[in-house]
C-alpha positions as CSV (number, residue, x, y, z in Angstrom):
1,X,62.3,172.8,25.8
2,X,61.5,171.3,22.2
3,X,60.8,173.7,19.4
4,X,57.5,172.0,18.3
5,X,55.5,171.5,21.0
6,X,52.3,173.1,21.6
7,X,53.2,174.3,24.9
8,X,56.3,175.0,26.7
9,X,57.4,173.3,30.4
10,X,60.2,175.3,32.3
11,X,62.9,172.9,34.4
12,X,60.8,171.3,37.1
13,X,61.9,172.6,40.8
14,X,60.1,170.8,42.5
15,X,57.4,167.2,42.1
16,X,54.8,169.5,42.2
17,X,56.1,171.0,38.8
18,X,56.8,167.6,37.2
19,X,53.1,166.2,37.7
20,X,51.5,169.9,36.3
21,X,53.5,168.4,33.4
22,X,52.4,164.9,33.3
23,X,48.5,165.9,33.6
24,X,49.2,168.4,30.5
25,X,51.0,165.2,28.8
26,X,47.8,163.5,30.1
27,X,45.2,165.6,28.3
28,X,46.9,165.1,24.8
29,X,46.8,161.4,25.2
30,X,43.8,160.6,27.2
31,X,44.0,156.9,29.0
32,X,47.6,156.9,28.1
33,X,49.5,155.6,31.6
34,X,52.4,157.9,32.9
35,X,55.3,157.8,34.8
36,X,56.4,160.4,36.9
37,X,59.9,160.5,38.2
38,X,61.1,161.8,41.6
39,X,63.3,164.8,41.8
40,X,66.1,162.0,42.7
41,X,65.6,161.0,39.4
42,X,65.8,157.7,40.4
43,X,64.3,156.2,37.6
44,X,66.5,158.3,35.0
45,X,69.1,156.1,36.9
46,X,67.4,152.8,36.8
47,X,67.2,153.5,32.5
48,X,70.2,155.1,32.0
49,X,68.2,157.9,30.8
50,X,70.3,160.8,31.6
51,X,69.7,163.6,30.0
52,X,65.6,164.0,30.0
53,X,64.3,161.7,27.6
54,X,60.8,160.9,26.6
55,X,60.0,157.3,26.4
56,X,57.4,155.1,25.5
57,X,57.2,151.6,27.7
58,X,55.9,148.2,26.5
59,X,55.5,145.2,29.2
60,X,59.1,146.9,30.6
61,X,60.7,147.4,27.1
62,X,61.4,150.5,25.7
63,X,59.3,151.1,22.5
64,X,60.2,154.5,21.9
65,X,63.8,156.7,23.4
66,X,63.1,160.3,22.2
67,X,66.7,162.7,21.7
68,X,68.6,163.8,24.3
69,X,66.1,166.6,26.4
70,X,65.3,168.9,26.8
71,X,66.8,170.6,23.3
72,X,66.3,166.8,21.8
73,X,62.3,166.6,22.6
74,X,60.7,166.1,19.5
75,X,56.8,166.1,20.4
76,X,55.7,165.5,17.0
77,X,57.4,162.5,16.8
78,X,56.3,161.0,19.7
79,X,52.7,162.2,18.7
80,X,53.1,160.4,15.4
81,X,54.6,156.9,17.5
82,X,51.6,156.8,19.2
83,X,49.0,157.8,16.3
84,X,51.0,154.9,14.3
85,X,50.5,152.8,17.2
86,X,46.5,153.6,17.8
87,X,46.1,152.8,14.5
88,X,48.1,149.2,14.7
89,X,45.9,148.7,18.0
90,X,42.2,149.4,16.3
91,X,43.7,147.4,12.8
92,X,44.5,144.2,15.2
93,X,41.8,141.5,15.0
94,X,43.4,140.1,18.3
95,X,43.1,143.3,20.4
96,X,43.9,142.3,24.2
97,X,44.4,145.3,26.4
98,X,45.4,144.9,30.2
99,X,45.9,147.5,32.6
């Protein structure tokens, strides 16, 4: 679990547990997309993401690879990525958003 999050998460038993997560992910950043692995872990596999990671995903390239998870999780650096990044988005005079 990180040290400086709000919150804490336990280990995920189940996909149940790994959604409650997301939508708390989801309330912090509001219209932010997610993606929520299976308990395969089949995309972990597909990024080469083992150990939990946090990441942040542009058009398919990573923009952000937090530290090695869960001890690694550094939530107010992602938080301060994506504050930086809001701030890039409402500076930009050629704002195009698709979703």
């Amino acid at each position: 679990m990180s040290t400086d999050a709000p919150y804490q998460i336990p280990k995920h038993r189940c996909l149940e547990d790994r959604l409650s997560a997301a939508q708390l992910m989801h309330l912090e950043v509001p219209g932010c997309p997610l993606v929520v692995d299976s308990m395969e872990n089949s995309s972990n596999a597909a990024y080469g993401a083992y150990f939990d990671r946090l990441y942040i995903l542009q058009e398919g390239t990573i923009v952000y690879q937090g530290g090695r998870g869960p001890e690694g999780y550094r939530i107010t650096e992602l938080r301060d990525w994506l504050h930086q990044y809001r701030e890039k988005l409402g500076k930009s005079s050629n704002l195009v958003i698709s979703v």
